[in-house]
TORKOL-4160 file (C-alpha; in steps of 0.2 Angstrom, whole numbers, padded with zeros to 4 digits, m for minus):
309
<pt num="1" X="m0199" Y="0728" Z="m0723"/>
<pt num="2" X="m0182" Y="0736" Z="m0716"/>
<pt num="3" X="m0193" Y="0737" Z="m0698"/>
<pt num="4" X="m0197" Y="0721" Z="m0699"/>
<pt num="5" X="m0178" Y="0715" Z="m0707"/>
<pt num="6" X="m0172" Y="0725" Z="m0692"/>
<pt num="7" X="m0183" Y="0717" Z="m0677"/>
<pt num="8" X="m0177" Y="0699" Z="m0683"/>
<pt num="9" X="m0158" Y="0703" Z="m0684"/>
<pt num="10" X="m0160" Y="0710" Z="m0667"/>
<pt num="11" X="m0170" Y="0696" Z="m0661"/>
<pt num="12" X="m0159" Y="0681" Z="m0670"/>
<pt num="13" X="m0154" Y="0671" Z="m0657"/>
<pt num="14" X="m0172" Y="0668" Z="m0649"/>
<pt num="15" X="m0176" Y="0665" Z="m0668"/>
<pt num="16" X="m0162" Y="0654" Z="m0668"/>
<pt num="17" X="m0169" Y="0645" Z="m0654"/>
<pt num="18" X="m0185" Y="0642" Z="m0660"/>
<pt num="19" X="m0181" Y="0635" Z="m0677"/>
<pt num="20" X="m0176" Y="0618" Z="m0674"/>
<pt num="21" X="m0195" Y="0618" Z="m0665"/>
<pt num="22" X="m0201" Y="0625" Z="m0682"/>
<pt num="23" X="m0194" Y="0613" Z="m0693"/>
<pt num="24" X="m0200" Y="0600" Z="m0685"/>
<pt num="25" X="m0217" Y="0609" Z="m0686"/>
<pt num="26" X="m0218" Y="0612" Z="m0703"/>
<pt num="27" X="m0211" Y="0592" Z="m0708"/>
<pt num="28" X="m0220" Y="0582" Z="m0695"/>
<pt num="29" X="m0237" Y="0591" Z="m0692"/>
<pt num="30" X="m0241" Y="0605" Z="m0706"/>
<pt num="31" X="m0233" Y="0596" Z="m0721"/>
<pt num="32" X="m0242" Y="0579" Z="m0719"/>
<pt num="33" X="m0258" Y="0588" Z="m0721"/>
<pt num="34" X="m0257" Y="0588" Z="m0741"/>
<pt num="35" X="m0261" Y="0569" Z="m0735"/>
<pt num="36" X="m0277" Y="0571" Z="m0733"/>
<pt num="37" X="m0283" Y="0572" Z="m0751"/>
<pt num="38" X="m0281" Y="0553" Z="m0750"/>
<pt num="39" X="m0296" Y="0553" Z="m0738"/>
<pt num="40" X="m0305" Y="0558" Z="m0755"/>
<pt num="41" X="m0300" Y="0545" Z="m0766"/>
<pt num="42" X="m0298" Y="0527" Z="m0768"/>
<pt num="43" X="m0280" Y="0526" Z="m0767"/>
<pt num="44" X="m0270" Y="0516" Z="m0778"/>
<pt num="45" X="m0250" Y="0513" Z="m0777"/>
<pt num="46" X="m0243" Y="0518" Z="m0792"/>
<pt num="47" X="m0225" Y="0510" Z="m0798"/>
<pt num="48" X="m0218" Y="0529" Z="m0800"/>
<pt num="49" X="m0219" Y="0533" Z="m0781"/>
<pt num="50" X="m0231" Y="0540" Z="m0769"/>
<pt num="51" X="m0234" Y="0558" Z="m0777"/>
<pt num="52" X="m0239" Y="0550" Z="m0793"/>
<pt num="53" X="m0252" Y="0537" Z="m0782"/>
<pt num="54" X="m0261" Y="0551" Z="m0775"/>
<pt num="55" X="m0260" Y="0558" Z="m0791"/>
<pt num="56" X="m0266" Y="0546" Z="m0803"/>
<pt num="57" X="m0279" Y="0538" Z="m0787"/>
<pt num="58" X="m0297" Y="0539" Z="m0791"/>
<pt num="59" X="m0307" Y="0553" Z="m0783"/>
<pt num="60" X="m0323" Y="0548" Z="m0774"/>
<pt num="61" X="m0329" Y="0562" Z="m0765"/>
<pt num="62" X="m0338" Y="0557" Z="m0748"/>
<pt num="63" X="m0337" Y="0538" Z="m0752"/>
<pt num="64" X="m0322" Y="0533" Z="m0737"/>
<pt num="65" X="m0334" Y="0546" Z="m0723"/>
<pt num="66" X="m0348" Y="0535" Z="m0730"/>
<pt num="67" X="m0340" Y="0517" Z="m0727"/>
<pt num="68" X="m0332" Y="0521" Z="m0709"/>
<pt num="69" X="m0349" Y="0528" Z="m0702"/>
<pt num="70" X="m0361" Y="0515" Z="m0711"/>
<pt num="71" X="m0354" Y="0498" Z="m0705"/>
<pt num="72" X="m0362" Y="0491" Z="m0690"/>
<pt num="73" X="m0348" Y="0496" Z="m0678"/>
<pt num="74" X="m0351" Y="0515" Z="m0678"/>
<pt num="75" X="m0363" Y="0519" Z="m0665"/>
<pt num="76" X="m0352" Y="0508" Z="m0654"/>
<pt num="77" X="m0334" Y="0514" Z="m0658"/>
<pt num="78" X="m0340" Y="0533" Z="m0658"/>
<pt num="79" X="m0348" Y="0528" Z="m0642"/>
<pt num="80" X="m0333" Y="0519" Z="m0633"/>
<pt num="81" X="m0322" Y="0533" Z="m0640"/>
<pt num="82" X="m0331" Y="0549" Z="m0634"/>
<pt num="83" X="m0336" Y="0538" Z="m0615"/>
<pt num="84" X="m0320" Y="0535" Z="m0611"/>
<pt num="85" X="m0311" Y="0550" Z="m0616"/>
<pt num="86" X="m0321" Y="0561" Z="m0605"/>
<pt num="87" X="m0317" Y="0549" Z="m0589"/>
<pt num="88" X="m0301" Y="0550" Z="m0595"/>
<pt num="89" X="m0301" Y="0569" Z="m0595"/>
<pt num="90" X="m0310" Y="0571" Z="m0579"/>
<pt num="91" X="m0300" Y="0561" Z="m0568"/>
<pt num="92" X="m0285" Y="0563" Z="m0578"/>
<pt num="93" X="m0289" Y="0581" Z="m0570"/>
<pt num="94" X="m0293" Y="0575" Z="m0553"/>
<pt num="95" X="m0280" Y="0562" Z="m0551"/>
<pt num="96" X="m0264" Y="0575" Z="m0558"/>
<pt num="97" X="m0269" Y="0587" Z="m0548"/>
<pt num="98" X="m0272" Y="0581" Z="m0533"/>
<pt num="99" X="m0255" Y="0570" Z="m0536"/>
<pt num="100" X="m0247" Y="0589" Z="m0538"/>
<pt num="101" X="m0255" Y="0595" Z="m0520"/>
<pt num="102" X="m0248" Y="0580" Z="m0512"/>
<pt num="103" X="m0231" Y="0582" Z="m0519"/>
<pt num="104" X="m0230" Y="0599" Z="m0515"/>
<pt num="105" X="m0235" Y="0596" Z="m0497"/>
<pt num="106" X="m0223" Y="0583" Z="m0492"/>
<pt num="107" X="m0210" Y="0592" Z="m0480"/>
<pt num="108" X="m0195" Y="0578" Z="m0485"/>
<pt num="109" X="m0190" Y="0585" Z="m0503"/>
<pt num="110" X="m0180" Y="0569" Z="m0506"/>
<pt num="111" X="m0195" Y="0559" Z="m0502"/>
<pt num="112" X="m0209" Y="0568" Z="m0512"/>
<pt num="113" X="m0194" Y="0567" Z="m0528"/>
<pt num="114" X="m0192" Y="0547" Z="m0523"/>
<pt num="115" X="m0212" Y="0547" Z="m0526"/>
<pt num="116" X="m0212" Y="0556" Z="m0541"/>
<pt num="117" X="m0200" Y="0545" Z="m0550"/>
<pt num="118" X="m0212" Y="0531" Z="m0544"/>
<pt num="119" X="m0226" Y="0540" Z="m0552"/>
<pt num="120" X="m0218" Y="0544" Z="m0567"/>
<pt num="121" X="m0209" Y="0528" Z="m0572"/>
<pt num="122" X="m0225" Y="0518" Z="m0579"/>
<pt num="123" X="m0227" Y="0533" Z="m0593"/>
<pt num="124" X="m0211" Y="0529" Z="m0601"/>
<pt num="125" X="m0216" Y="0509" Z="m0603"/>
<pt num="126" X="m0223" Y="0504" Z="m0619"/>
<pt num="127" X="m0243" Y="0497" Z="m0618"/>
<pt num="128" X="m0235" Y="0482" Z="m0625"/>
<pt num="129" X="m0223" Y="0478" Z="m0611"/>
<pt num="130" X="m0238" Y="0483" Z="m0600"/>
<pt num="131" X="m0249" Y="0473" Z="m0608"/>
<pt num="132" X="m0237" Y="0456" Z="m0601"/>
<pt num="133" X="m0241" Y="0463" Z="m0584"/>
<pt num="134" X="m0258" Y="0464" Z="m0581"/>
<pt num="135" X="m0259" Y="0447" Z="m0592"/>
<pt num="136" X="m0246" Y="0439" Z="m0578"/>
<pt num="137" X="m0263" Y="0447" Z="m0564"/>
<pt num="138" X="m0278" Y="0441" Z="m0575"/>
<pt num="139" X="m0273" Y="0428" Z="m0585"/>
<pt num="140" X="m0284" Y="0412" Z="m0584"/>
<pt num="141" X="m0274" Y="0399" Z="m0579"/>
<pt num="142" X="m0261" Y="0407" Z="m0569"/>
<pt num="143" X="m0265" Y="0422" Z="m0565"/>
<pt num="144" X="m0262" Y="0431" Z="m0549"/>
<pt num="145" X="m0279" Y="0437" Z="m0547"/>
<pt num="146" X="m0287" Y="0419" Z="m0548"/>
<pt num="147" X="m0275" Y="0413" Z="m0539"/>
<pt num="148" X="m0281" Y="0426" Z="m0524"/>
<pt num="149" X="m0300" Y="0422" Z="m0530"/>
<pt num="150" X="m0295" Y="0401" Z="m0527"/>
<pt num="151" X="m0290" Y="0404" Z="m0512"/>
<pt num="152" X="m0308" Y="0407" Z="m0505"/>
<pt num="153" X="m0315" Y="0396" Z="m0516"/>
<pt num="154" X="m0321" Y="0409" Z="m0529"/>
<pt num="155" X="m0322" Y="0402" Z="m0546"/>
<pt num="156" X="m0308" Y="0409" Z="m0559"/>
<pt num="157" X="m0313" Y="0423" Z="m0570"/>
<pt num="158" X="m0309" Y="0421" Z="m0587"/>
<pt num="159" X="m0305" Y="0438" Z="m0588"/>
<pt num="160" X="m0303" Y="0441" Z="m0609"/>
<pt num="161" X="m0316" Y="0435" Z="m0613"/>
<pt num="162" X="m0328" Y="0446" Z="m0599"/>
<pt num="163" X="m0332" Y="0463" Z="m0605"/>
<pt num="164" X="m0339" Y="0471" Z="m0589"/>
<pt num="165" X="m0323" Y="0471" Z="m0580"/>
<pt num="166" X="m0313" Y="0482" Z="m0592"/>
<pt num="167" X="m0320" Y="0499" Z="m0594"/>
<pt num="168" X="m0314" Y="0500" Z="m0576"/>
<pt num="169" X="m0299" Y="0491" Z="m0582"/>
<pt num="170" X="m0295" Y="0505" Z="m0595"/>
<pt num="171" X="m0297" Y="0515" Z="m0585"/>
<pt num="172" X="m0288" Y="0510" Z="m0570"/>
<pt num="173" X="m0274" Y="0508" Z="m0582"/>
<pt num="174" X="m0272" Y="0524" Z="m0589"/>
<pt num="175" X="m0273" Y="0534" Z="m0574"/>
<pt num="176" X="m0260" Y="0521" Z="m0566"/>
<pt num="177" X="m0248" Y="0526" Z="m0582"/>
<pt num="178" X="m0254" Y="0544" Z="m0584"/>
<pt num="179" X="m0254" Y="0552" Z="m0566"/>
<pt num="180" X="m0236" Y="0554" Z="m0565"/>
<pt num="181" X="m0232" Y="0562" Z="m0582"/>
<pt num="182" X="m0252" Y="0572" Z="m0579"/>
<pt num="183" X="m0243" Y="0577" Z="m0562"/>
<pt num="184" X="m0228" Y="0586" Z="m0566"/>
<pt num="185" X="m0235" Y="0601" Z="m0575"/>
<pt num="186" X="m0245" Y="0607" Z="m0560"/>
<pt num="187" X="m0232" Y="0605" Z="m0548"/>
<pt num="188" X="m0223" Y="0615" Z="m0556"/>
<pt num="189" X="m0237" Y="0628" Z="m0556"/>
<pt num="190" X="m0238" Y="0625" Z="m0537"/>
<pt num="191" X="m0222" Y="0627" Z="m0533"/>
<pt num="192" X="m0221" Y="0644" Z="m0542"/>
<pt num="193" X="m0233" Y="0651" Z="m0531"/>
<pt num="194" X="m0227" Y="0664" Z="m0522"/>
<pt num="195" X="m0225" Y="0655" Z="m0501"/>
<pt num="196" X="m0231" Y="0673" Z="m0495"/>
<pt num="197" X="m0250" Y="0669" Z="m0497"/>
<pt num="198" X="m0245" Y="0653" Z="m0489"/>
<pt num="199" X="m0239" Y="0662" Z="m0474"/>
<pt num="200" X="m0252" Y="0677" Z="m0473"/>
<pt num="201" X="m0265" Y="0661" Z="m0474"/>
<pt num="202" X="m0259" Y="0653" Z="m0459"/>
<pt num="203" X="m0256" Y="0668" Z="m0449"/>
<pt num="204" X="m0274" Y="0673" Z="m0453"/>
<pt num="205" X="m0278" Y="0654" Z="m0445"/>
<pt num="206" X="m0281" Y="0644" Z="m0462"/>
<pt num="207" X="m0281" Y="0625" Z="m0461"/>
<pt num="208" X="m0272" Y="0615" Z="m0473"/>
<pt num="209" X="m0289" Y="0613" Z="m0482"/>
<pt num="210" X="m0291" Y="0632" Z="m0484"/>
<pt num="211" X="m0275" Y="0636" Z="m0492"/>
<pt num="212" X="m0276" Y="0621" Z="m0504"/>
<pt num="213" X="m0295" Y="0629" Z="m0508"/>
<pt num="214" X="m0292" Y="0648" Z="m0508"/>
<pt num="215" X="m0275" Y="0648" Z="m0515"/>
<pt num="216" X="m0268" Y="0631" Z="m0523"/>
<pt num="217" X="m0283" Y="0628" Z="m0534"/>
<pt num="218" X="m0287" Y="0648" Z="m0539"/>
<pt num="219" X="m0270" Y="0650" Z="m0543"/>
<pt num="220" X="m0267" Y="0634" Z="m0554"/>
<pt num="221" X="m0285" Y="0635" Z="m0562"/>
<pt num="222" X="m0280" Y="0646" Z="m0577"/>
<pt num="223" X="m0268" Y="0631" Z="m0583"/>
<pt num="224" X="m0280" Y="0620" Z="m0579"/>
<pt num="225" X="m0293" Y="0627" Z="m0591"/>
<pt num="226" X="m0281" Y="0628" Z="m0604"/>
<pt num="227" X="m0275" Y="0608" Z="m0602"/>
<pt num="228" X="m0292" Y="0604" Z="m0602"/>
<pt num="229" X="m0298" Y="0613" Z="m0618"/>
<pt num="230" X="m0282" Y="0605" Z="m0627"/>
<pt num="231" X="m0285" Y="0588" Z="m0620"/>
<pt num="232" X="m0305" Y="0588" Z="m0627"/>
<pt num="233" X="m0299" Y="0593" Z="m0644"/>
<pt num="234" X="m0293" Y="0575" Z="m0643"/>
<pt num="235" X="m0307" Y="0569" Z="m0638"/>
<pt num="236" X="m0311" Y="0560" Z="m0653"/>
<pt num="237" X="m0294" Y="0552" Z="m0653"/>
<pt num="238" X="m0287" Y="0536" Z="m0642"/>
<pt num="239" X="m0273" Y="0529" Z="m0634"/>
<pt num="240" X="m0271" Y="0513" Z="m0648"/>
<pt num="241" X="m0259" Y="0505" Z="m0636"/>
<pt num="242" X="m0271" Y="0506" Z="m0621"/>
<pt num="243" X="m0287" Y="0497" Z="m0632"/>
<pt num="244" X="m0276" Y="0485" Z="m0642"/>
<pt num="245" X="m0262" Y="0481" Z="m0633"/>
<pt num="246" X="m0268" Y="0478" Z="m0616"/>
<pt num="247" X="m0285" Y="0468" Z="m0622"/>
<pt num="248" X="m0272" Y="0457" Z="m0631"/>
<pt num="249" X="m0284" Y="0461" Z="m0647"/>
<pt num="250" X="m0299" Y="0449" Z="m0639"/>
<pt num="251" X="m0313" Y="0449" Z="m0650"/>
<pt num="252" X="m0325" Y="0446" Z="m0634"/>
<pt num="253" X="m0321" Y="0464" Z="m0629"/>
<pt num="254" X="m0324" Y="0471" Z="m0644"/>
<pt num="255" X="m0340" Y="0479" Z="m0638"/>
<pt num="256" X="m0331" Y="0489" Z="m0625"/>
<pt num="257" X="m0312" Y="0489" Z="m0632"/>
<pt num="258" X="m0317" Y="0494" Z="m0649"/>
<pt num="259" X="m0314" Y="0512" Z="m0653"/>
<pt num="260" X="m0311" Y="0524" Z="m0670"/>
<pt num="261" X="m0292" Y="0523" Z="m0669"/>
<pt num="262" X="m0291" Y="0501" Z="m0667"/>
<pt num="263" X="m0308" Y="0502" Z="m0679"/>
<pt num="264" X="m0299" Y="0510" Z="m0692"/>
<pt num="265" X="m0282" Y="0496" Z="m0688"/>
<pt num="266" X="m0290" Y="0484" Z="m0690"/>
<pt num="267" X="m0297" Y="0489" Z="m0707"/>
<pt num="268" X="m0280" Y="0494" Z="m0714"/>
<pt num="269" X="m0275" Y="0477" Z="m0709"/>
<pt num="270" X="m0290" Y="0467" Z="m0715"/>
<pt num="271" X="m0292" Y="0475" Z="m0731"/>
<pt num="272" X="m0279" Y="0488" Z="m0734"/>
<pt num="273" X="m0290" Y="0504" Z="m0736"/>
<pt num="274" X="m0279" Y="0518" Z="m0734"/>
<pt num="275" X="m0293" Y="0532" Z="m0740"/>
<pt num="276" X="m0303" Y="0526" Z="m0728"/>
<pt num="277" X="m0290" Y="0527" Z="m0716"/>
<pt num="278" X="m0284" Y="0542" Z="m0719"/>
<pt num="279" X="m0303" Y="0551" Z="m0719"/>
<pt num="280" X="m0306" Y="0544" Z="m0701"/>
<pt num="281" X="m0290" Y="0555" Z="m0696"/>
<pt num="282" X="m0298" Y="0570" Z="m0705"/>
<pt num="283" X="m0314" Y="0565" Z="m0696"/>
<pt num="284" X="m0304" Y="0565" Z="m0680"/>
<pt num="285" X="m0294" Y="0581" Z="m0684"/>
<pt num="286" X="m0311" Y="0591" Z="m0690"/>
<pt num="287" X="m0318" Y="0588" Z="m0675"/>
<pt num="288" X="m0307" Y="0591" Z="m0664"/>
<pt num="289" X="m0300" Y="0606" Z="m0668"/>
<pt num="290" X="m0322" Y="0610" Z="m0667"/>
<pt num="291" X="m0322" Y="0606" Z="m0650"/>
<pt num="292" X="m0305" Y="0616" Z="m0645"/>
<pt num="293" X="m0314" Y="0631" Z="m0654"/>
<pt num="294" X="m0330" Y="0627" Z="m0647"/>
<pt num="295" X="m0324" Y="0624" Z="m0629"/>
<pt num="296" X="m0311" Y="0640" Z="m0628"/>
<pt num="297" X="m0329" Y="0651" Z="m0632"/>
<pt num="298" X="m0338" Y="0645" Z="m0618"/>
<pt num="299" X="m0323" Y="0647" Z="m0607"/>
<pt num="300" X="m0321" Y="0664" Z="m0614"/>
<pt num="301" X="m0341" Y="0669" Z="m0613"/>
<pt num="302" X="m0340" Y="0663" Z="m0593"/>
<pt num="303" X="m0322" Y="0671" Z="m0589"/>
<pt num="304" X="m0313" Y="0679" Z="m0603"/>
<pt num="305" X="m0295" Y="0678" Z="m0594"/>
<pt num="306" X="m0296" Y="0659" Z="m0594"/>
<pt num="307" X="m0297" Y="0656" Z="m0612"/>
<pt num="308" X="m0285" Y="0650" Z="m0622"/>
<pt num="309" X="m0285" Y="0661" Z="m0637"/>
């Protein structure tokens, strides 16, 4: 106990540091998970506050699981979910790091950082605002793309109400907001790498190509094994701003639109079912934190060095 009273008073200022992270920890992610009792019961709000709703709520074992994964939308929001996510993850993966490469090669610093704000600026705009974009490109009646489409007499496309145009939609749009931010970790990586292997590379006769093969991509592919077994532990969750917002909530797209997290929205608005609610975030949670752990084996089975834990 003195040992260990002793390592911390030596060691208080990085324990200092790290508190405020902590906090935040424990009240934001660790505290809220007494919440998920309320996936178990048929919650009732109760006049003497929140504690004393979950506590006087009803318990009914499996009966929230049972309604979220019985109705007729749960082959098709499991579905969308899980599809899209794993685009999303592969050229998230493609996209960021070739961004990175690119970056990194540019010989004018001032112009690859000019670039990199460019590619950066769309994450930090809310799906709403962007939502009013790509209306302004596909609206009906005045939109620029019909507008184009008129001009060589091709009929307008009522794009809302059309659901095979917006998987590729969804997904254009997330990489177009997501490459920048995806970007930044890897070029960081890159730039780290020591410029040596770089030099013995050329002198040995290596072409752009070879370097970027041999030694970019060996070198960054620890990091991204590790972002990509985080990023499928969310696998089961969804951007809620890229499948409601940007749609503008069309019940013609429903059938590719429709995932867990606006599934679960919309129910909470409709009938005001927090238990049922709150157990599709369980649900989410369970199985993502499966995946992680399932995913980190496999990593750790082929190359044991890779894996994140």
């Amino acid at each position: 106990m003195k040992e260990t009273l002793h390592i911390m008073y030596k060691n208080r200022v990085w324990i200092l540091m790290v508190l405020p992270g902590t906090i935040w920890f424990l009240l934001f992610s660790y505290l809220p998970m007494f919440g998920t009792v309320i996936a178990f019961k048929k919650f009732r709000i109760d006049p003497d506050g929140f504690f004393a709703s979950i506590m006087n709520s009803k318990w009914v074992g499996w009966d929230n699981f049972n309604y979220l994964f019985s109705t007729n939308s749960a082959f098709v929001i499991t579905r969308n979910t899980i599809l899209y996510n794993l685009v999303f993850i592969v050229l998230g993966l493609v996209t960021a790091v070739t961004a990175a490469i690119l970056l990194s090669e540019l010989a004018n610093k001032k112009l690859a950082k000019f670039y990199q704000t460019g590619m950066l600026f769309p994450h930090f705009l809310s799906w709403v605002i962007v939502s009013y974009f790509v209306f302004t490109f596909l609206s009906a009646d005045r939109g620029l793309l019909n507008n184009v489409l008129g001009w060589f007499n091709i009929d307008a496309v009522s794009w809302y109400n059309e659901p095979k145009y917006w998987p590729f939609i969804l997904v254009f749009m997330s990489m177009w907001k997501g490459i920048g931010y995806g970007s930044i970790v890897y070029l960081a990586a890159i730039v780290g790498i020591d410029r040596t292997y770089y030099e013995a590379a050329m002198m040995d006769g290596a072409t752009k190509w070879q370097q970027i093969r041999h030694i970019t991509l060996p070198m960054i592919k620890p990091l991204m094994i590790i972002l990509t077994i985080m990023n499928v532990g969310k696998i089961f969750n969804s951007d809620f701003g890229l499948f409601y917002q940007v749609p503008r909530d069309s019940g013609a797209l429903y059938s590719v639109t429709n995932v867990i997290d606006t599934f679960v929205y919309r129910g909470l608005m409709t009938i005001g079912d927090i238990g049922m609610s709150t157990a599709a975030g369980l649900y989410q949670s369970a199985v993502g934190l499966v995946l992680v752990l399932l995913t980190n084996h496999i990593v750790r089975k082929i190359d044991e060095d890779n894996a994140l834990f």
